[in-house]
C-alpha positions as YAML, in Angstrom:
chain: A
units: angstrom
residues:
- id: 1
  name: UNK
  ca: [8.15, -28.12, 81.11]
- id: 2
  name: UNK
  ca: [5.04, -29.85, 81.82]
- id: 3
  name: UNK
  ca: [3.22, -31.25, 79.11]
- id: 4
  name: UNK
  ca: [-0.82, -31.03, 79.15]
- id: 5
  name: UNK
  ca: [-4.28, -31.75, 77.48]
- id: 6
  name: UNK
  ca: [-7.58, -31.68, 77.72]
- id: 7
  name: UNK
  ca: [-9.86, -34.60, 78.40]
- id: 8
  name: UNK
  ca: [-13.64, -34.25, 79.12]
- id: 9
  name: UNK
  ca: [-15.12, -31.69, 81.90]
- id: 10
  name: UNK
  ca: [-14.75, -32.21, 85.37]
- id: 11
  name: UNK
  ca: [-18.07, -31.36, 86.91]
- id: 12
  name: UNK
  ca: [-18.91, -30.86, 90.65]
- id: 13
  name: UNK
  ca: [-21.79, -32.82, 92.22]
- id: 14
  name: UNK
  ca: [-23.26, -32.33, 95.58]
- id: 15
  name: UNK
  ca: [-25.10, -35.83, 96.02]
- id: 16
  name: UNK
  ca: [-28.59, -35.94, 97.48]
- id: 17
  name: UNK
  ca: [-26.69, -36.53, 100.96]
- id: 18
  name: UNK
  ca: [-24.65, -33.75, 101.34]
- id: 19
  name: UNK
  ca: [-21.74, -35.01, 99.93]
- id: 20
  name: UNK
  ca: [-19.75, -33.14, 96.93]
- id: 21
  name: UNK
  ca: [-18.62, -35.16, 94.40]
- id: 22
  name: UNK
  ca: [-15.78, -35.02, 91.58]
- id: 23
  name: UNK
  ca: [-16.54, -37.17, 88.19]
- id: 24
  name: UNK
  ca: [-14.95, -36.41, 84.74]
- id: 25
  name: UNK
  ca: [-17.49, -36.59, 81.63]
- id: 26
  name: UNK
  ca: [-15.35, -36.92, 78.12]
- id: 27
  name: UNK
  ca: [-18.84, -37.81, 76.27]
- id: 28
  name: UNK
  ca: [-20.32, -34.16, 76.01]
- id: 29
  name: UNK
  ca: [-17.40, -31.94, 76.76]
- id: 30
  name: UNK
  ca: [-15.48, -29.90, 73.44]
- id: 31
  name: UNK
  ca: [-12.34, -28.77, 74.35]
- id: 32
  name: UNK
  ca: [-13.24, -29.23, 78.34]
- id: 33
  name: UNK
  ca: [-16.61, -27.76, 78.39]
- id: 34
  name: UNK
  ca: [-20.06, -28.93, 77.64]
- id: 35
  name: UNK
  ca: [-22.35, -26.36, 75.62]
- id: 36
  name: UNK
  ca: [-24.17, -24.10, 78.27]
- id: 37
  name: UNK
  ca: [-27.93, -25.88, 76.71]
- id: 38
  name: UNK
  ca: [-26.54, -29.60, 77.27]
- id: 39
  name: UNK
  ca: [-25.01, -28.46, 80.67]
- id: 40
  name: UNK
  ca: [-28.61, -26.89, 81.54]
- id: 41
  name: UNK
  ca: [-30.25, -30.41, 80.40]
- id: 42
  name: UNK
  ca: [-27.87, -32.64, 82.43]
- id: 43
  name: UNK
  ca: [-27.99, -30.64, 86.02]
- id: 44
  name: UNK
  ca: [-32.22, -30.70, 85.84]
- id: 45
  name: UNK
  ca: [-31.93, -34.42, 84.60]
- id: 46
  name: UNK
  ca: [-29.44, -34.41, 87.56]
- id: 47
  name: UNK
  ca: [-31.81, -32.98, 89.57]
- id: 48
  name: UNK
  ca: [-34.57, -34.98, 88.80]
- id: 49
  name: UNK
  ca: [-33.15, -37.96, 89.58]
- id: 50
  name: UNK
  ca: [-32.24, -37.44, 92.95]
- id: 51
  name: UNK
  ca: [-28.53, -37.53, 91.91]
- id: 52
  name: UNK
  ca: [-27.91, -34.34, 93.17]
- id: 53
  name: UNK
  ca: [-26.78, -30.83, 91.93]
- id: 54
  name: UNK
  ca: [-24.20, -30.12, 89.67]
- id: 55
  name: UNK
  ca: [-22.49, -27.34, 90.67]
- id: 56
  name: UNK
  ca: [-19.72, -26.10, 88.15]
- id: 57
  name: UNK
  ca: [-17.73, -27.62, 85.37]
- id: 58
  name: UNK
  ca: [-14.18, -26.83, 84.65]
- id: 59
  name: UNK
  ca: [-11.70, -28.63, 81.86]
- id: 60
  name: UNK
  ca: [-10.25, -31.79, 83.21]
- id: 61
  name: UNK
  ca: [-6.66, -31.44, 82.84]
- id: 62
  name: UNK
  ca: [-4.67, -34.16, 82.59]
- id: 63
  name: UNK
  ca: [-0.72, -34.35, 83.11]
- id: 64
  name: UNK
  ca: [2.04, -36.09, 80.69]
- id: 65
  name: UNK
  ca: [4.29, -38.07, 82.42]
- id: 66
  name: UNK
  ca: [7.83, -37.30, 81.29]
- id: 67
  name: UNK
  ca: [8.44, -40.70, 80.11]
- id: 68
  name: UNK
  ca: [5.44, -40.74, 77.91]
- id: 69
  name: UNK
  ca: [6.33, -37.46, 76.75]
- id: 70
  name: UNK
  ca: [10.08, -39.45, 76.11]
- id: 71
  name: UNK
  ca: [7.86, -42.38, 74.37]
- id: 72
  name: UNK
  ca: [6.19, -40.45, 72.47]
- id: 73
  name: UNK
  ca: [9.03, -38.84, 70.68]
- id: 74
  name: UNK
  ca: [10.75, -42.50, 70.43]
- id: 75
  name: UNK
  ca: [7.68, -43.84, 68.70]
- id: 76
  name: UNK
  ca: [7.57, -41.33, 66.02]
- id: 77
  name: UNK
  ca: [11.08, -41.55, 65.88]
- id: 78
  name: UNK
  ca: [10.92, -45.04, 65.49]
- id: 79
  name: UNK
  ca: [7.70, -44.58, 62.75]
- id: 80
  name: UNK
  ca: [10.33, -43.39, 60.31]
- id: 81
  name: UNK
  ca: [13.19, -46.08, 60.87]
- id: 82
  name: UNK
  ca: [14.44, -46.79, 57.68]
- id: 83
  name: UNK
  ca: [13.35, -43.94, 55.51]
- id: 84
  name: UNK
  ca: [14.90, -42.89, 52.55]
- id: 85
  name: UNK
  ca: [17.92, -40.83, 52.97]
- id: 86
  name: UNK
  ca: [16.97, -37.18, 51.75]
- id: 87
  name: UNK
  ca: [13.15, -38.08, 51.87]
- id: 88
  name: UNK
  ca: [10.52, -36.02, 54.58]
- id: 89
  name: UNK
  ca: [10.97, -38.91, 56.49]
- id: 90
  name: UNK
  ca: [14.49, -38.76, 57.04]
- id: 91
  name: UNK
  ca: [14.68, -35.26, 57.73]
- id: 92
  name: UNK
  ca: [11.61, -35.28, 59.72]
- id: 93
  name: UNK
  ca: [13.47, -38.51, 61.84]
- id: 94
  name: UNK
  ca: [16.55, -35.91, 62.05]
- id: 95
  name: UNK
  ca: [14.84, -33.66, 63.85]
- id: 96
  name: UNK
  ca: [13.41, -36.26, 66.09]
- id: 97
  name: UNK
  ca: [16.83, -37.45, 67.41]
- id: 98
  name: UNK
  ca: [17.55, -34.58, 67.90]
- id: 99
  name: UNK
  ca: [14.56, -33.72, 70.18]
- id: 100
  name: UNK
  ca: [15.33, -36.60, 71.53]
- id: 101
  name: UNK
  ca: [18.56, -36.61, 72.76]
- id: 102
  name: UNK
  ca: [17.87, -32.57, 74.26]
- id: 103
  name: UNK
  ca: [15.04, -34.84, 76.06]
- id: 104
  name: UNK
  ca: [17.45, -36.59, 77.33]
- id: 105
  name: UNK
  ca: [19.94, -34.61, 78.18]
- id: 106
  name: UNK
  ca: [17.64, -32.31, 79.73]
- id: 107
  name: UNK
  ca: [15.36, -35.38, 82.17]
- id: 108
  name: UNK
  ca: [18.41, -37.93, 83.42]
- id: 109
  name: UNK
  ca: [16.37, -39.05, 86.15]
- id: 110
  name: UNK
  ca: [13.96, -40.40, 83.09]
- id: 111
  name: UNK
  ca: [16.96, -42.22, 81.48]
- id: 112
  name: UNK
  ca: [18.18, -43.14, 84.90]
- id: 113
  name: UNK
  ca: [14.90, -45.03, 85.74]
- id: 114
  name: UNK
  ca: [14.80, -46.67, 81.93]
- id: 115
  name: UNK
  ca: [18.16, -48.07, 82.63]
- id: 116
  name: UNK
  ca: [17.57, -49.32, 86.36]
- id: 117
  name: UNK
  ca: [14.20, -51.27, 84.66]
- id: 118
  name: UNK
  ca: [15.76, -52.78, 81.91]
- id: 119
  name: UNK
  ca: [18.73, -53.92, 84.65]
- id: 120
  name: UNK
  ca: [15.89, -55.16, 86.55]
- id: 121
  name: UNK
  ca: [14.67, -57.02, 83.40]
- id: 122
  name: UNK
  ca: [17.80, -58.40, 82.77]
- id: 123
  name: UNK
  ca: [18.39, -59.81, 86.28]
- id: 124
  name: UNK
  ca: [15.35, -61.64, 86.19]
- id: 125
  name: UNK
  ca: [15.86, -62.93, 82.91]
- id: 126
  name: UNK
  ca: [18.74, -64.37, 84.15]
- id: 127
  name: UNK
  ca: [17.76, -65.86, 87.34]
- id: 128
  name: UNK
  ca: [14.78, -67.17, 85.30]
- id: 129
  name: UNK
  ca: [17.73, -68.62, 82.90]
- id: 130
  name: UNK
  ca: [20.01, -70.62, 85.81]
- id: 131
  name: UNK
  ca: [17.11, -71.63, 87.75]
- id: 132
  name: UNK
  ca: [16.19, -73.89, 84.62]
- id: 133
  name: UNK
  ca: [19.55, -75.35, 84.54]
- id: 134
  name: UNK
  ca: [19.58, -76.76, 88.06]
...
């Protein structure tokens, strides 16, 4: 499943020389759009400046990676690490394991490329480590 959100409004520009443009505006934009009056204000501004016209907005839509989607269960996972057996906490970091172990069970290739890193890591450490020693 592919995780999602919304960040800013991407808005279509064709530039004073013919050329249509993409750029992504987070100031103005609620929930992907910018109010219709603001969105009137900025393509005559636009306009006026000899940027160009702004053609159409749409919601920029932006993609989780699956191993920030994995991170970000860790992290709250790891937010409750030590909590008080019994306590909201401790049920609430129950649940997390468990999330995150179907995570994992259900995205190897994400656990696959965590372990091939932190070999990686390791191997450099340790060349690092016997390089000193000659």
């Amino acid at each position: 499943m592919t995780k999602t959100y919304i960040s800013g409004a991407k808005l279509t520009i064709r530039r004073a020389d013919g050329n249509v443009e993409t750029v992504v505006n987070t100031q103005h934009a609620r929930n992907g759009v910018i109010p219709a009056n603001l969105f009137a204000k900025m393509a005559a501004a636009t306009k006026q400046a000899g940027r160009g016209d702004i053609l159409t907005q749409e919601p920029n839509v932006v993609e989780v990676s699956l191993a920030a989607q994995r991170a970000e269960i860790a992290g709250h996972l790891q937010d409750r690490a030590g909590a008080f057996p019994g306590s909201q906490a401790w049920r609430q970091a129950q649940a997390l394991e468990a999330d995150l172990a179907a995570f994992d069970c259900a995205h190897p290739e994400v656990i696959a490329k965590i372990q091939a890193e932190r070999a990686a890591r390791t191997a450099d450490a340790v060349n690092r480590a016997l390089r000193m020693e000659d």
